[in-house]
C-alpha positions as CSV (number, residue, x, y, z in Angstrom):
1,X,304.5,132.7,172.1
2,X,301.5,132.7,170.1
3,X,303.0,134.7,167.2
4,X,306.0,132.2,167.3
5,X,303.6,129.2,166.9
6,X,301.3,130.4,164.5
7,X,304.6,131.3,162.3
8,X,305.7,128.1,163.0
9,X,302.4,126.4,161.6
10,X,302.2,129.0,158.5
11,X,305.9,127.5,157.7
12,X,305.2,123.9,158.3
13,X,302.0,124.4,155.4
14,X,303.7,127.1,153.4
15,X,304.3,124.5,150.0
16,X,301.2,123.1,149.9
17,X,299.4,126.0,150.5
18,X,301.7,127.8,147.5
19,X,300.9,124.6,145.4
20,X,297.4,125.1,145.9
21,X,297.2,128.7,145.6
22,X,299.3,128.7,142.0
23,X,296.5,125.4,141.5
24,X,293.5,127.7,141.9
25,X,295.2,130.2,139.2
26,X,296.5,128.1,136.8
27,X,293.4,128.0,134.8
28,X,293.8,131.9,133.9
29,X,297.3,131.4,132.5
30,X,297.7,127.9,131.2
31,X,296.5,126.4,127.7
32,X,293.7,123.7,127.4
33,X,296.5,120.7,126.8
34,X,298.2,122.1,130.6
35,X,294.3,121.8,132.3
36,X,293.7,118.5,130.9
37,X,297.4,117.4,132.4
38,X,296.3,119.2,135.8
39,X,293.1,117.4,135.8
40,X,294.4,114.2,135.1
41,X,297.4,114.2,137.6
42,X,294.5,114.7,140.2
43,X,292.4,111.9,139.3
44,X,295.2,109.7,139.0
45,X,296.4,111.4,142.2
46,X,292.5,109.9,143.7
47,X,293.3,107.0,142.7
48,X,296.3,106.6,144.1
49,X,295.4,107.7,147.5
50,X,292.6,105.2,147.2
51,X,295.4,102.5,146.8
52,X,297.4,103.5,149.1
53,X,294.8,102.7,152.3
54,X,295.0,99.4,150.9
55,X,298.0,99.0,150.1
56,X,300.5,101.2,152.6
57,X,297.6,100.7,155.5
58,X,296.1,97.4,154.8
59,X,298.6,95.4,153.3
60,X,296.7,94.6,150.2
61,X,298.4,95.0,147.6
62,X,296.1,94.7,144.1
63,X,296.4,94.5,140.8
64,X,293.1,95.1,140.2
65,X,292.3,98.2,141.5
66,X,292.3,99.9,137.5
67,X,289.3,97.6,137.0
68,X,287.6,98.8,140.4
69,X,287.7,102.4,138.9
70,X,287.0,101.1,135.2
71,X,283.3,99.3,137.0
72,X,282.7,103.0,137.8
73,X,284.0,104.7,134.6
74,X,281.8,101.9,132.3
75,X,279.1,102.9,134.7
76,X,278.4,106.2,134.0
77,X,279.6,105.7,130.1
78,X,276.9,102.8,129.6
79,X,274.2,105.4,131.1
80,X,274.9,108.3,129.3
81,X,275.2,106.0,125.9
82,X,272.3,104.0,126.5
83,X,269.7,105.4,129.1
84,X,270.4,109.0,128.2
85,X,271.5,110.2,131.5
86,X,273.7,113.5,132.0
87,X,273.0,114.4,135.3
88,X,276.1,114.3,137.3
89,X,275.2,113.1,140.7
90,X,272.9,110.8,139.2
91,X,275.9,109.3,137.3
92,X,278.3,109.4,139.9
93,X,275.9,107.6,142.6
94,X,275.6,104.9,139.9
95,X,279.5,105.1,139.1
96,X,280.8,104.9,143.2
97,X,277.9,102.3,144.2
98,X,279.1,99.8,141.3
99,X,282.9,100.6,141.9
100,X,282.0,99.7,145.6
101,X,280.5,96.6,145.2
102,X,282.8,95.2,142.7
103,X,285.6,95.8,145.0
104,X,283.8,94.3,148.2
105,X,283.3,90.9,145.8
106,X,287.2,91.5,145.1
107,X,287.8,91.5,148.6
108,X,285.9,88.6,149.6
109,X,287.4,86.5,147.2
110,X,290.6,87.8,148.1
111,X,289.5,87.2,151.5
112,X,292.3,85.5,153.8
113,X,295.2,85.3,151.1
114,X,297.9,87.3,151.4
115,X,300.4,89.6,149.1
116,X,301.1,87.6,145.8
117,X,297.9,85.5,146.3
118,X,296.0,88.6,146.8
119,X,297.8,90.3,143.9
120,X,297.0,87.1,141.9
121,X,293.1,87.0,142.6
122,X,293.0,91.2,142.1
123,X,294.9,90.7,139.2
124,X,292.7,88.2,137.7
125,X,289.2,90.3,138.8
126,X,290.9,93.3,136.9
127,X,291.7,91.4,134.0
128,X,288.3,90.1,133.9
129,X,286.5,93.3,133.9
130,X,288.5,94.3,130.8
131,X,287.8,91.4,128.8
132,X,284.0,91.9,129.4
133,X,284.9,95.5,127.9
134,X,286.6,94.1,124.8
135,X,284.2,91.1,124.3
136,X,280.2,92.6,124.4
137,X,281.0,95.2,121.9
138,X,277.3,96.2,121.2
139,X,277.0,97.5,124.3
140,X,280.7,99.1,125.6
141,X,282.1,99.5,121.5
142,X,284.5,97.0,122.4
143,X,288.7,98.1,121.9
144,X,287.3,101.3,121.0
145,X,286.0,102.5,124.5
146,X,283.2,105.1,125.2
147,X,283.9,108.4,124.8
148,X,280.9,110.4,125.4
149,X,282.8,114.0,125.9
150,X,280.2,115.1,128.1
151,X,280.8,118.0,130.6
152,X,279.3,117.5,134.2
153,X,275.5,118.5,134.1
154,X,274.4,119.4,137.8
155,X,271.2,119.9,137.6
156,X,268.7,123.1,136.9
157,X,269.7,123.6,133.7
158,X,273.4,124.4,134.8
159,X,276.4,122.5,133.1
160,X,279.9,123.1,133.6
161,X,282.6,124.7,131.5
162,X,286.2,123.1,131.0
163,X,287.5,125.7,133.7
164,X,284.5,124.8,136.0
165,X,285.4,121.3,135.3
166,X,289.0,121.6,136.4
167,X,287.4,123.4,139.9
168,X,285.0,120.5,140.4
169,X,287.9,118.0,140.2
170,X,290.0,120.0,142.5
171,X,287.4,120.4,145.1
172,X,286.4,116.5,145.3
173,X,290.2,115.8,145.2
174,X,291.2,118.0,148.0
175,X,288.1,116.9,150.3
176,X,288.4,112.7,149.5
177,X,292.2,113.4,150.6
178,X,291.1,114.9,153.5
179,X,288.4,112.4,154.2
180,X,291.3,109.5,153.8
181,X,294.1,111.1,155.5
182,X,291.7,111.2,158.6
183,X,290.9,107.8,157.9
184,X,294.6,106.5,158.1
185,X,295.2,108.8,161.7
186,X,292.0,107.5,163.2
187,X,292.4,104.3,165.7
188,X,291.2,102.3,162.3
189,X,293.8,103.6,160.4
190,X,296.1,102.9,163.0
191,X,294.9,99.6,163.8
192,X,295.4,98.9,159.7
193,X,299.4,99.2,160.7
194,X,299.6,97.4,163.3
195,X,298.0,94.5,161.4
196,X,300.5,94.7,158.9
197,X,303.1,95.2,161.5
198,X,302.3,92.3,163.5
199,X,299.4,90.2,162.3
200,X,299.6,87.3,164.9
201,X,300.0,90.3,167.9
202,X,297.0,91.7,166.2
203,X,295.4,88.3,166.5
204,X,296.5,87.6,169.8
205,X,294.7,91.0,171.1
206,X,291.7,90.0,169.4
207,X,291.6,92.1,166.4
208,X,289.5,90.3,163.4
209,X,292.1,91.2,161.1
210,X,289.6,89.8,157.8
211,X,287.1,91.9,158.6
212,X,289.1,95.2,159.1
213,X,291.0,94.7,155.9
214,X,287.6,93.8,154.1
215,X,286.5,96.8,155.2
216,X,289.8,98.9,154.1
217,X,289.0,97.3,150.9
218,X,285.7,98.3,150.7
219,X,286.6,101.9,151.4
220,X,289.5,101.9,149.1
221,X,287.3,100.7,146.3
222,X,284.9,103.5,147.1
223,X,287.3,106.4,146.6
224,X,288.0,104.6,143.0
225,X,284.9,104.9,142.1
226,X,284.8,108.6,142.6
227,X,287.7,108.3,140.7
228,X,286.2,106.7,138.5
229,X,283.6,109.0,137.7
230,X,286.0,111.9,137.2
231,X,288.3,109.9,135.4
232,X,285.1,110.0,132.2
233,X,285.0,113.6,132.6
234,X,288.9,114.5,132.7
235,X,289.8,112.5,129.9
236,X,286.6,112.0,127.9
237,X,285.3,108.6,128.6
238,X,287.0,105.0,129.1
239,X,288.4,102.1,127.2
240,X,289.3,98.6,128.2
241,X,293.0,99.6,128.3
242,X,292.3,101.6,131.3
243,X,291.2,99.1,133.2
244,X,293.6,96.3,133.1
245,X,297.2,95.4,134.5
246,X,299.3,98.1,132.8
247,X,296.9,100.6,134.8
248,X,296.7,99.2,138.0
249,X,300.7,98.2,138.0
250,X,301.5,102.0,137.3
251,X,298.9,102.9,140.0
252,X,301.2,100.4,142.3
253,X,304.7,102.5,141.5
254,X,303.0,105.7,141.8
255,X,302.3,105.0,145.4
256,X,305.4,103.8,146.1
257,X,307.3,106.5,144.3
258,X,305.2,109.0,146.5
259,X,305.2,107.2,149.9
260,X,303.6,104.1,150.7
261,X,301.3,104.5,153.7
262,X,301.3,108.0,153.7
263,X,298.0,109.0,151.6
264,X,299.6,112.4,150.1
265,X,302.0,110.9,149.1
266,X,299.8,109.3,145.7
267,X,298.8,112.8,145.1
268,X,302.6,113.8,145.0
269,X,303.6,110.3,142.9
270,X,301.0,110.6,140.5
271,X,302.4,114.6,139.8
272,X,305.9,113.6,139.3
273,X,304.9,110.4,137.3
274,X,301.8,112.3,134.9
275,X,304.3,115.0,134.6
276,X,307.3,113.3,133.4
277,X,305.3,111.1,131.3
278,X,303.6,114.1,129.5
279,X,306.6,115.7,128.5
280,X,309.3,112.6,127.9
281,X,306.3,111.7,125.6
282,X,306.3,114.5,123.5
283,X,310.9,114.4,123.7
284,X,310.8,110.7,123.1
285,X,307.6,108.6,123.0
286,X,309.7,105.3,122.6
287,X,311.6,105.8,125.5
288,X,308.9,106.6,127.6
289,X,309.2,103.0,130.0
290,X,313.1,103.4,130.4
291,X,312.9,106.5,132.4
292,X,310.4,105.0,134.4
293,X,313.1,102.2,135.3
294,X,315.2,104.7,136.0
295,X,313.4,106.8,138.5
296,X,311.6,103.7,139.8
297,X,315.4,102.4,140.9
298,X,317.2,106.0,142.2
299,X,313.6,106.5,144.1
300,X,314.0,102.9,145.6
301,X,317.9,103.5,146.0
302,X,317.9,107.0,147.7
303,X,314.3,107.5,148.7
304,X,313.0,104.8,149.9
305,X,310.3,105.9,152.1
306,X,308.9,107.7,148.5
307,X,309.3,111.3,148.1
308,X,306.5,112.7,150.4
309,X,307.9,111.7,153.3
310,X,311.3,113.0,152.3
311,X,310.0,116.1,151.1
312,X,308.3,116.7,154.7
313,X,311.6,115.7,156.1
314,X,313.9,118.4,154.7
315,X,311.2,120.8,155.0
316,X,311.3,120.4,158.4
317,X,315.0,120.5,158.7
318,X,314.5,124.3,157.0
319,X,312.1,125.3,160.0
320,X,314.1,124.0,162.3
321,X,317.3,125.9,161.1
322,X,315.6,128.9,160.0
323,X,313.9,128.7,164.4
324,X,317.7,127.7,165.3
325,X,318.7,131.6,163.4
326,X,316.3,133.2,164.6
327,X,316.8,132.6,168.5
């Protein structure tokens, strides 16, 4: 019986656990251009997951949350540029703390409104924090961005290769997913649901429904910092691009594509859409936003729960066949 259920459990995990084993590897065997793609489908994976308590959980759905992450990337750009600082959890304190307050202002202006209004306000807060990085251009280098190149310095004298790098990444990654999937199964996360199930029940039972979506704002805009900070080291600093609406809208489909309210599901979204856009780009650069219309609309039309959930699905369906066999 025991044997049977650990089997059963060693089935259930068997893909993610081949994912992450071939993950841990990959840096042995694949070229600098293939790390760099790895590294950034997990930050954009963070991000994502970030969203996604706001958005699948909460009901908030922002436009702004690329300028939430681009508070944090400026952050620990503007330090290293200006103050000298290279020590990473120096920078990254600064990076998340900003990132975090900038969102709870977000969310207190957003305050009581509601989907497009919400959207609306996010998207103008977003938009705002790019101008600002276009506009003072004696202290952020205006259209040009930062790019400092740095590699993360921890402290004692030790800084980290490219390859260390991509095992840094990994690690916060896997533990901020683990930290926000936990999140969305306690009774807050569940309470999140039900207050976008039912908002006037949730009222009715005396839930303050501001407060708990302020606060799964707050948190949200907390794992985009951390984001944030990885996102300067991944790709090699930050520009005002990456902080306004084309960001934060992609950042929208990715979590839809992967699974709305299901917190992997970003980290599977942000594979397929980094992926896809990596090599159509290098196929056919100018044809890069068709394809995404395309597998924005079979996704919607055939998977409309996002492909986590229907990944998890028909993996479960193998089990259970395979157990069905077997007996």
């Amino acid at each position: 019986m025991i044997i049977k259920f650990l089997r059963q459990r060693l089935l259930l995990y068997a893909i993610p656990i081949v994912i992450l084993l071939f993950v841990l590897v990959a840096p042995s065997f694949v070229g600098q251009a293939n790390i760099s793609l790895l590294m950034k489908i997990l930050v954009y994976g963070l991000m994502a997951m970030g969203l996604d308590l706001a958005q699948g959980y909460a009901g908030l759905w922002s436009l702004g949350h690329a300028g939430i992450m681009g508070v944090s990337a400026y952050t620990v750009c503007l330090l290293m540029r200006h103050f000298s600082i290279y020590n990473f959890w120096l920078l990254a304190v600064a990076g998340i703390v900003a990132a975090t307050i900038f969102g709870s202002i977000m969310a207190a202006l957003g305050g009581r409104m509601r989907r497009l209004y919400f959207m609306l306000v996010t998207y103008a807060l977003g938009e705002v924090v790019s101008a600002i990085a276009r506009t003072f251009r004696s202290i952020t280098n205006g259209t040009d961005g930062l790019w400092p190149m740095k590699y993360p310095d921890l402290g004692f004298g030790f800084t980290l290769s490219r390859e260390g790098l991509f095992y840094l990444i990994l690690v916060i990654v896997i533990v901020c997913g683990f930290v926000l999937y936990r999140i969305s199964k306690s009774p807050f996360g569940h309470s999140l649901l039900g207050l976008q199930e039912n908002e006037v029940r949730a009222r009715t039972l005396g839930y303050n429904v501001d407060i708990r979506r302020f606060i799964a704002m707050v948190i949200s805009s907390f794992f985009m910092g951390i984001a944030g900070v990885l996102y300067v080291y991944a790709v090699g600093g930050i520009s005002p691009t990456d902080t306004g609406i084309s960001i934060s809208g992609l950042l929208m489909i990715v979590v839809i594509l992967g699974g709305s309210g299901t917190i992997w599901g970003g980290l599977v979204g942000a594979g397929v859409m980094i992926t896809l856009n990596y090599f159509i780009s290098i196929w056919a650069p100018d044809r890069w936003p068709l394809f995404l219309g395309i597998l924005f609309i079979v996704v919607i039309f055939f998977f409309r729960k996002g492909l986590y959930p229907r990944m998890v699905h028909l993996w479960k369906k193998v089990i259970r066949y395979g157990n069905i066999e077997d007996s």
